[in-house]
N, C-alpha and C positions, 0 to 999 in steps of 0.2 A: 643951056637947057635947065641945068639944076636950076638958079633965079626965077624961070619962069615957075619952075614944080612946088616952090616951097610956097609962095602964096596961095596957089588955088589949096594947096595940100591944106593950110591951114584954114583956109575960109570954110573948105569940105570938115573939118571941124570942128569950126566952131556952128556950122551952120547944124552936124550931128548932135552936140552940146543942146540949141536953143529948140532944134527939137524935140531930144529927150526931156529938156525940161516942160514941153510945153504936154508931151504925153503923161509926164508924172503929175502934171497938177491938174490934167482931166483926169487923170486915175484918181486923184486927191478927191476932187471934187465930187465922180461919181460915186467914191468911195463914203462919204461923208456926207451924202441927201438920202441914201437908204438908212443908215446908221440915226438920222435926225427923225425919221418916218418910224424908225424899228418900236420906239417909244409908243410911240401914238397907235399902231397896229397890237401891239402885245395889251396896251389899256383896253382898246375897246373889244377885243378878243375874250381878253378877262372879264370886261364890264357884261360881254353878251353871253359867257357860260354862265356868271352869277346870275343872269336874271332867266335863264334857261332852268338852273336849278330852281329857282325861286319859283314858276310857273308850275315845274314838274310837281314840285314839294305841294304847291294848293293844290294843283289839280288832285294827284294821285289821293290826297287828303281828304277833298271833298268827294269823291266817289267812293271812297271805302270808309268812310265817317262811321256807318252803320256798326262796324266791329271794331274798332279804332278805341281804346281801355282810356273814354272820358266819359262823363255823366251825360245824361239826358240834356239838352238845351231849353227844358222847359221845367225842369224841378231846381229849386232854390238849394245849394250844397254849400251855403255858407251866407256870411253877415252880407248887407246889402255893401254896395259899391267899396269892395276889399282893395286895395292897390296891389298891381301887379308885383308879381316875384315876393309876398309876404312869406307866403307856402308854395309848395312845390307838388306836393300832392293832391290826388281827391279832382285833379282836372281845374286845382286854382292858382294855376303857374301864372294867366294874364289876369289876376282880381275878378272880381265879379261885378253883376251891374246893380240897377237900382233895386232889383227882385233876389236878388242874392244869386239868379242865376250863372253858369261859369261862362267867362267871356272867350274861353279857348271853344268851350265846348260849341258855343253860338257862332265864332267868327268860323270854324272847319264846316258846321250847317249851314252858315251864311253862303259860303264858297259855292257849295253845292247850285244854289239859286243864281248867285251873281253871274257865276264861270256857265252854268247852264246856260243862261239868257244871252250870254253876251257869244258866244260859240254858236247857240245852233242859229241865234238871229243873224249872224254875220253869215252863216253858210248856209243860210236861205237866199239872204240877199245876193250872197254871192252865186249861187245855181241861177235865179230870177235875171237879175241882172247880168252876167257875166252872158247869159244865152240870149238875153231881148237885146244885149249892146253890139252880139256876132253880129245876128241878122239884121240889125240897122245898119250898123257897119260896112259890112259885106254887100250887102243887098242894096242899100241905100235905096232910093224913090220913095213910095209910099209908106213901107216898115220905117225908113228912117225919118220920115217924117212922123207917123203917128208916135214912136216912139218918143220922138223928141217933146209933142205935145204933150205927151202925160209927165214926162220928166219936167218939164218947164211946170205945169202944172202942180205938182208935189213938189216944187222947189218953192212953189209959191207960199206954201204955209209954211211960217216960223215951227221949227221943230217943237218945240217944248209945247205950244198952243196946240197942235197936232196930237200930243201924248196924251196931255190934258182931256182934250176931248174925247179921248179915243175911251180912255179911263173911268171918266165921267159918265159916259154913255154905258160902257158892258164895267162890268163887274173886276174891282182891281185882282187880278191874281197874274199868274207865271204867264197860262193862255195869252191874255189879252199883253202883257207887257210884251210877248214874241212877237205876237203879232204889228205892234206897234212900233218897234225898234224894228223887226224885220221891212215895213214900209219906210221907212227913215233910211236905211243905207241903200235899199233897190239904186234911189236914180245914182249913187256914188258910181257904183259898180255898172251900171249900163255908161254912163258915159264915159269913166276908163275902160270898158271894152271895146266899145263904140269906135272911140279914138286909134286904141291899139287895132281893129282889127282893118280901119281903113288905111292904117301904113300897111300890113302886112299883106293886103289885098291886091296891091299893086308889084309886091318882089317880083322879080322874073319868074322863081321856080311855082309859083299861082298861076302867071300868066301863061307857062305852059302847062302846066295842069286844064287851065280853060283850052286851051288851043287844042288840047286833044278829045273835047269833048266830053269831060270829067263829068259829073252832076255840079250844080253849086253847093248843094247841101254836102256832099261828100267833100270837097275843097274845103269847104268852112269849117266842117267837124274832124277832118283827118290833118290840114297844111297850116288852116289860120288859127284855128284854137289853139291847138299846142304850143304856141310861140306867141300872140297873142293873152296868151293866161298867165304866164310870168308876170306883166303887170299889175294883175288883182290882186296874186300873192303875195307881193311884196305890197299891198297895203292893208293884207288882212291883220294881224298883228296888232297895226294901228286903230281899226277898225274894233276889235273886239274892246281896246281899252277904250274906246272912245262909249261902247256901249255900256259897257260895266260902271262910268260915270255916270249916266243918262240914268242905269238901274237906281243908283245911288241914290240921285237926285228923286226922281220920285218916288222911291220909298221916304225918303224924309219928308217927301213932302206929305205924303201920307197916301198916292195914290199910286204903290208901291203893291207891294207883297204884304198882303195882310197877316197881322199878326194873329196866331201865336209862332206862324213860320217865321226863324230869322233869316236875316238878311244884311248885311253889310251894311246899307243906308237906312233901314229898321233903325239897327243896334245907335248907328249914327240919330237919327230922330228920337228914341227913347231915353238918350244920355244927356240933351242938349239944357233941361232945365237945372240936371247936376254939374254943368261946365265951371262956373267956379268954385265949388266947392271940392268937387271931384270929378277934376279935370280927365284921369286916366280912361272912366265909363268910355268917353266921347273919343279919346286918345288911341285906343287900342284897334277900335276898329275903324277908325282912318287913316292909320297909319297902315292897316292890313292892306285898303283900296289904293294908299300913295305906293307901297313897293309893289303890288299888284299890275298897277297901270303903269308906272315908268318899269318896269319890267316887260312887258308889251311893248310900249313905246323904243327898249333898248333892240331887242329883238328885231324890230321892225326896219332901224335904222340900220341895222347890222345886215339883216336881208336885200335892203335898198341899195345900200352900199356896194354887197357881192355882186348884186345884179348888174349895177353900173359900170362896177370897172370891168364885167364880163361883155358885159357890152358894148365899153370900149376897146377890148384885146380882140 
């Protein structure tokens, strides 16, 4: 009997041997793709508090600008185009421009216009569009037909020939740039709601909500919106830097925010003949729009993100 015991004895383990080793190197292993992940989660963690304070810091800047210890943005408080960091005083920490005015003082007034336009025009579109994309969605037939047509139809015109027009026609100011930008992101926002609200129209817990005789208007505004709007939000972010570029852009071009109001793409436009000689005018407040917008942009991607793997778990 011994002879027979000692072999199985042994093969029992060696057989406990080859599988603790095989539990220690899935323990290795899982142990060792969170650790390689940990890097990557802590970076963009960081990257997305920095560009949260970055937004905070314009935002809260450009709303209290009015008591905020800098000069006027229209009186000249020093030599024309000063390079930054000369002085530190007087509101001419970033130089001044070609009028000797302070470019701190212009880029925290600029904000004001830029972050305005580019915030209320996104949450126009986004009210406009997030509700005409429910009810095509939802509804579908006729709403989601006509909807579609006007969407297709305003996709038809090149954006910028669109602005152009709209500018040329009524008078450049804040008004009409809302108005303008706010018809540019409408069809964005109806057609992700649109989409979103036809998956979510068909979940079971809608389908017994209908089966009990719900209204549809109540279903759509109480079961599919709330769960369907996650997807707007997580492109609003994006949206608002994509507007604040658009701002930019036609204020340089001149069909902007009239001056003596500054503006981000103003200040951009009025610096653009001192570019080699005094490259900083041009410098300051494009660099204010470049952390501005990839600030947005980090945000965005960091919301997209959470949303995703919460939608996967």
């Amino acid at each position: 009997m011994s002879p027979d015991r000692t072999p199985s004895g042994a093969g029992l383990a060696e057989d406990e041997e080859v599988e603790s080793d095989g539990m220690l190197l899935e323990e290795l292993a899982a142990s060792s793709a969170p650790r390689s992940a940990r890097p990557n989660r802590r970076r963009r963690r960081t990257l997305a508090w920095l560009a949260a304070v970055w937004v905070v810091v314009v935002f809260v800047a450009a709303v209290f600008a009015s008591v905020l210890p800098i000069p006027d943005p229209g009186s000249p408080v020093g030599p024309p185009r000063m390079a930054p960091f000369e002085e530190w005083g007087d509101g001419l920490a970033l130089g001044t421009d070609s009028f000797g005015r302070s470019n701190l003082s212009r880029v925290v007034f600029g904000a004001r216009a830029s972050m305005l336009i580019g915030i209320a025009a996104t949450a126009i579109g986004l009210a406009i569009g997030g509700f005409v994309g429910l009810i095509s969605g939802y509804r579908r037939g006729w709403a989601d037909r006509s909807s579609s047509f006007a969407v297709d139809t305003l996709l038809a015109f090149p954006p910028l020939v669109m602005l152009l027009t709209l500018t040329a026609v009524l008078q450049p100011k804040i008004s009409t740039m809302l108005i303008g930008l706010s018809i540019l992101v409408i069809p964005t926002f109806i057609r992700l709601e649109r989409a979103s609200a036809m998956a979510w129209a068909e979940r079971p817990f809608v389908l017994a909500a209908r089966s009990y005789g719900t209204r549809d208007m109540r279903i759509a505004l109480r079961h599919v919106l709330p769960n369907s709007a996650l997807t707007l939000i997580t492109y609003v972010p994006t949206v608002i830097s994509a507007l604040i570029v658009a701002e930019g852009s036609l204020s340089f071009l001149g069909l902007g925010i009239p001056s003596p109001t500054p503006s981000w793409g103003g200040m951009i436009a009025e610096g653009k003949t001192a570019l080699r000689t005094d490259p900083s005018v041009v410098f300051v407040p494009a660099a204010v729009v470049f952390l501005t917008v990839l600030a947005f942009n980090v945000l965005g991607e960091n919301v997209r993100a959470r949303f995703d793997s919460r939608g996967r778990s």
